[in-house]
C-alpha positions in Angstrom: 71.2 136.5 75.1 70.1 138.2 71.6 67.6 136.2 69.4 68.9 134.9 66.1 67.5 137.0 63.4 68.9 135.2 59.9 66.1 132.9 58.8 66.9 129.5 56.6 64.0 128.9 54.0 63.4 126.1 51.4 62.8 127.5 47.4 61.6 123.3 47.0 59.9 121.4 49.0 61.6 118.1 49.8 60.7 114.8 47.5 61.8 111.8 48.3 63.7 109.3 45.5 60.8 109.0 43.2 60.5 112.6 43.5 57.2 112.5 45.8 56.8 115.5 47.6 57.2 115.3 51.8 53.8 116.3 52.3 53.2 117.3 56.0 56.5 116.1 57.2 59.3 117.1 59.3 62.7 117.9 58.9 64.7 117.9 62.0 67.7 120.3 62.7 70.4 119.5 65.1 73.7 121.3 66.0 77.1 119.0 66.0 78.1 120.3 68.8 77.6 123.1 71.7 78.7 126.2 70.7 79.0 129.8 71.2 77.4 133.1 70.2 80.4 134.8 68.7 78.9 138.4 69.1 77.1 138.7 72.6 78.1 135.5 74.2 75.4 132.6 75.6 75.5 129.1 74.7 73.4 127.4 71.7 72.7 123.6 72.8 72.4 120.6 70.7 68.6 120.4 71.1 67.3 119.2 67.7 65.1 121.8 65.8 61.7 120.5 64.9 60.3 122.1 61.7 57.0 121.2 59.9 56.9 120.8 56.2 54.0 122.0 54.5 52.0 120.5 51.9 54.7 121.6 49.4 57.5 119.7 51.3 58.9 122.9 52.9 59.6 124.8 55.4 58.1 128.1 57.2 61.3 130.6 57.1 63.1 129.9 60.8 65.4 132.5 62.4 68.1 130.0 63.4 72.1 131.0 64.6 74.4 130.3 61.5 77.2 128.6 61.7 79.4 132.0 61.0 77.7 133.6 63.9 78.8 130.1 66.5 82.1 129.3 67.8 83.8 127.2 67.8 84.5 127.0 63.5 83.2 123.7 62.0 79.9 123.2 63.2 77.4 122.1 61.6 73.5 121.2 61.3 73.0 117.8 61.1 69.6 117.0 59.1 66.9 114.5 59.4 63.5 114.6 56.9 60.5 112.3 58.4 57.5 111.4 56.5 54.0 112.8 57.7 53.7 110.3 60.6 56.8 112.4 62.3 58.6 108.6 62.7 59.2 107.2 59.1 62.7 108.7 57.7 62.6 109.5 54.7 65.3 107.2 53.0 68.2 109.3 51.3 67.2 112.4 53.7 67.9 110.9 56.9 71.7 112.3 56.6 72.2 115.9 55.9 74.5 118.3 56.8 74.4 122.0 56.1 76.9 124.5 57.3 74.8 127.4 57.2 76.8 131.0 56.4 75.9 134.0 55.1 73.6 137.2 54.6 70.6 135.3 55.0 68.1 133.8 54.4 69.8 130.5 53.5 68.0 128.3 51.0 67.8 125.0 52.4 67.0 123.6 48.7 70.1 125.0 46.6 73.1 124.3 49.8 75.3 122.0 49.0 75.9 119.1 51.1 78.9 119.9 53.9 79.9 116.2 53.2 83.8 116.9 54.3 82.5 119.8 57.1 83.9 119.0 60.5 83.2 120.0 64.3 86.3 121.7 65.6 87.0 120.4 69.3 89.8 122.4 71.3 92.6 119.9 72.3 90.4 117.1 70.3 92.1 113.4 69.0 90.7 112.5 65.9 89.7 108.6 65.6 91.2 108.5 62.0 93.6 111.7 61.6 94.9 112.1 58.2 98.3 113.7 59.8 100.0 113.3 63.0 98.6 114.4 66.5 100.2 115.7 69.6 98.2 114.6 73.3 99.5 116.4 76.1 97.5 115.3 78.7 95.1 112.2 79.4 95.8 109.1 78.1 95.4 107.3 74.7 93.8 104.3 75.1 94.1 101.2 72.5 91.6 99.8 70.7 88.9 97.2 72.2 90.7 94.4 71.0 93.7 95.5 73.0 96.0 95.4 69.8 96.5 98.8 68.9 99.9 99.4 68.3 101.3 103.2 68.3 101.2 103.9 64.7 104.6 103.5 62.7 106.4 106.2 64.7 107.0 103.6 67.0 110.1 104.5 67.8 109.4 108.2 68.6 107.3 106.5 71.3 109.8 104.1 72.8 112.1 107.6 72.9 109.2 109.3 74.6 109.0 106.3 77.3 112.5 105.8 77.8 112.7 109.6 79.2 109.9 109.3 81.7 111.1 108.6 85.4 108.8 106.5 86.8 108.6 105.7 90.9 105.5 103.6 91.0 103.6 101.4 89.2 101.0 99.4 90.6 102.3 99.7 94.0 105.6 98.4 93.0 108.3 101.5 93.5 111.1 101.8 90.6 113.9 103.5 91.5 115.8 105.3 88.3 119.4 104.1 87.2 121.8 106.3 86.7 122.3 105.9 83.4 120.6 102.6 82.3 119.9 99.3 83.5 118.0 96.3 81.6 115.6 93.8 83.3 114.6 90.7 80.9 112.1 88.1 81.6 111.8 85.7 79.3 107.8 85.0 77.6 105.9 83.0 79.8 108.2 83.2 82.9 107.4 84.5 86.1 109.5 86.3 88.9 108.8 85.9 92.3 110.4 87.3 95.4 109.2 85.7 99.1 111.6 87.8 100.9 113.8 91.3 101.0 116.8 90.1 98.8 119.8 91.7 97.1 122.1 89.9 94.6 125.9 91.1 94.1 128.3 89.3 91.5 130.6 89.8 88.9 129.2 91.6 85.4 128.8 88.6 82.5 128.8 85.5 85.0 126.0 82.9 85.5 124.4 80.8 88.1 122.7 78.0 87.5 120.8 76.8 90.2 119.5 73.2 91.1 117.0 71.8 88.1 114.6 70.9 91.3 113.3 72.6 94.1 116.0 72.9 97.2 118.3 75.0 99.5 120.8 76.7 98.2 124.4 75.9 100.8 125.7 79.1 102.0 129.5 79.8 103.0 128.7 81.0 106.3 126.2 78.9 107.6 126.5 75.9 109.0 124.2 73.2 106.8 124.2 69.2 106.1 124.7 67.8 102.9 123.2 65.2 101.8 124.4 62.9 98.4 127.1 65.3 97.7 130.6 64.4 95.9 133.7 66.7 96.7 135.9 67.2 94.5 139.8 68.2 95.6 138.4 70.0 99.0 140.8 72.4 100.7 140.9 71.9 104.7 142.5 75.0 105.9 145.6 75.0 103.3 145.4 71.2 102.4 144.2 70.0 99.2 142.0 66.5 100.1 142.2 64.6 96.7 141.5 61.2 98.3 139.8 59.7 101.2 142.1 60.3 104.3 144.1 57.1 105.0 144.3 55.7 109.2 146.0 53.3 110.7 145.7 50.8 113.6 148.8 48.4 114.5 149.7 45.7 116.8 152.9 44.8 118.9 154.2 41.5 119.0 156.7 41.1 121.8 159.8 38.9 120.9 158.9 35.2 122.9 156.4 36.4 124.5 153.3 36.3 122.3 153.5 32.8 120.7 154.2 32.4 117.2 151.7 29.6 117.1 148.6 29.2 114.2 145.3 30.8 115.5 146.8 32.8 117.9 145.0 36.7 117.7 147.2 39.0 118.3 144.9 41.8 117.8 141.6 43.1 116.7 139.9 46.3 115.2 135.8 46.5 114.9 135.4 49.5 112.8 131.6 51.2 113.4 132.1 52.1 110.1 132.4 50.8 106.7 136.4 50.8 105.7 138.5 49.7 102.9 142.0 48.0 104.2 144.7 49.7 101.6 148.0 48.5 102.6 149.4 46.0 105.5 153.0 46.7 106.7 155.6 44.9 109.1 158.6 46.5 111.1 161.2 45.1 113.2 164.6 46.3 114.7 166.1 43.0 114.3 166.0 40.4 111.9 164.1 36.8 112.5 166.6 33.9 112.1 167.0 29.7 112.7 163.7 29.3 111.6 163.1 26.6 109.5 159.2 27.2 109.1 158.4 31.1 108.5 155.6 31.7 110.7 152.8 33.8 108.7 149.9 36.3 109.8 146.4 37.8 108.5 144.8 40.8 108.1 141.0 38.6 108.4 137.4 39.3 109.4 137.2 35.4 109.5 135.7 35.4 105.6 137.7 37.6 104.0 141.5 38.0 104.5 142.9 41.5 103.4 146.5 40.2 103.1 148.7 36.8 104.3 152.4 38.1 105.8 155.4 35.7 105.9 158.2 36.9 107.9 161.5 35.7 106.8 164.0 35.2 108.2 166.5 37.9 107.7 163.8 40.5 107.2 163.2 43.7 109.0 160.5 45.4 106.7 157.6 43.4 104.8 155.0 45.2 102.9 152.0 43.6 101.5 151.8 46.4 98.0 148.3 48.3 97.0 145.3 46.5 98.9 141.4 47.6 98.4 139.6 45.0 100.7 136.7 45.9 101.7 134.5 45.2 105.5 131.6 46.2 106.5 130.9 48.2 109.7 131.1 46.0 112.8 133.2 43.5 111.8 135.8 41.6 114.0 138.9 42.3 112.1 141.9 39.9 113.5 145.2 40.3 113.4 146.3 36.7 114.0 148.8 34.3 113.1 147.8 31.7 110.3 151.2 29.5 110.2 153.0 28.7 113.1 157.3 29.6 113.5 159.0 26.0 113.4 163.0 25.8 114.6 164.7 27.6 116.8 166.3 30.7 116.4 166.0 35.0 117.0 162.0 36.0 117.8 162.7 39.4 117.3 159.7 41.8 118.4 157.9 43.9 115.7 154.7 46.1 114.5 152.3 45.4 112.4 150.7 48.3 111.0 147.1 47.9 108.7 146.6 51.2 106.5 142.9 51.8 105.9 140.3 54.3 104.9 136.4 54.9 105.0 134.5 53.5 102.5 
């Protein structure tokens, strides 16, 4: 590579803000940036430039490259004057900048300061660009408080984003709607998945799911429920509104079982709890002659669900509306409580006791 053969000079030697002269100092030269020789080629570093100043503050003419001889455009010397001991800066000289052009030699003295004189970078970002940039590659990074926002083209941004298609991030694998789809969680939620699921409903509904932690009942599985109300459930096509209602009846045989006070004629022990809702008698034929109408009970021996006269002439009694309640494991007696006095027709009939679980 060809020596440089323009030489920089000084006319005055450098003084310092008093207007001492730099006596034996040093003014140090140092390129913004690599660059290279336009003409034959060969790169010129950014190794500073060390040149003594003489007793006059100046320098011995230098053959240095000039900035019209360097490419890229825009460089330029950065300058530095020391005080004899080569390690005091001089104050006020410790921040020059020439941008060095021309026929040479180039007066050091008389240049102007390159004050607005910039380094051109290929492809460069520029920390404080006075007009808008364009990055094609790499990535712009925010500031080191994290809260850098994208200048006020934001939106221009957002457009940008909204066209890139995306498969992974982090490991988690995206796969691209085919026109648009919207995923919102709200701030300071989190959204966890423990297994492979996939959800399927109906656009615009809502589920609400229990305000604890629990299992959510399924329609195909088979699962106990626990504390759970039902509201009107459907048993194949029948509504159930109410507790199902059951029955259990006794047979009383026309002269044969005795119409006689504390005579049982039957008895139910239900292993569960029930509530007695109705108490019905039905014969064929009417009682008659009796002077006395013998009675029965519906009774656990404390509590007595309903008292039945039959009279005579009757063939249908009906105690109305019950809700009597008995535990689980009760003895519940059907048995006669007043006993049949004159004679007359015993006619045979049923005694039915409606009831349903409690």
């Amino acid at each position: 590579m060809a020596a440089p053969a323009k030489q920089i000079t000084t006319s005055i030697g450098f003084q310092d803000a008093k207007g001492n002269v730099v006596a034996n100092g040093m003014l140090m030269l140092t390129l913004s940036q690599t660059a290279t020789v336009t003409a034959t080629g060969g790169q010129v570093t950014t190794e500073p430039i060390y040149l003594t100043l003489d007793a006059n503050g100046k320098i011995t003419n230098t053959a240095i490259w000039f900035q019209d001889e360097l490419s890229p455009s825009g460089t330029v010397y950065r300058g530095t004057v020391y005080a004899s001991n080569k390690m005091r800066m001089i104050p006020g000289l410790e921040n020059l900048s020439y941008s060095i052009t021309g026929a040479g030699p180039f007066d050091l003295a008389t240049a102007v300061q390159s004050a607005t004189a910039s380094p051109s970078y290929s492809g460069a970002v520029l920390l404080s660009p006075t007009a808008d940039q364009t990055i094609t590659q790499n990535n712009l990074l925010p500031g080191t408080d994290n809260s850098q926002s994208l200048g006020s083209a934001v939106k221009r941004w957002i457009g940008f984003f909204a066209a890139i298609t995306v498969s992974t991030i982090n490991k988690l694998t995206l796969t691209q709607p085919a026109t648009g789809a919207t995923l919102t969680i709200l701030d300071g939620k989190t959204l966890k998945a423990d297994n492979t699921l996939e959800f399927a409903g109906t656009d615009g509904t809502k589920m609400t799911l229990p305000g604890t932690s629990d299992t959510v009942v399924t329609l195909g599985a088979t699962q106990v429920m626990t504390g759970k109300t039902l509201t009107a459930p459907v048993i194949g096509t029948t509504t159930i509104s109410e507790a199902p209602r059951m029955t259990f009846c006794a047979h009383l045989v026309g002269g044969v079982n005795p119409e006689t006070s504390g005579v049982l004629w039957a008895r139910f022990i239900p292993d569960k709890p029930i509530t007695v809702t109705r108490v019905m008698v039905v014969s064929y034929v009417a009682q008659a002659g009796a002077s006395t109408n013998p009675q029965f009970q519906v009774t656990d021996g404390t509590t007595v669900a309903a008292t039945i006269t039959i009279t005579n002439g009757s063939t249908a009694l009906d105690s109305g509306a019950l809700s009597v309640n008995y535990a689980a494991g009760v003895n519940l007696d059907i048995k006669c409580s007043t006993s049949q006095v004159g004679s007359g027709t015993v006619p045979s009939f049923n005694i039915i006791v409606e009831y349903k679980m409690q």
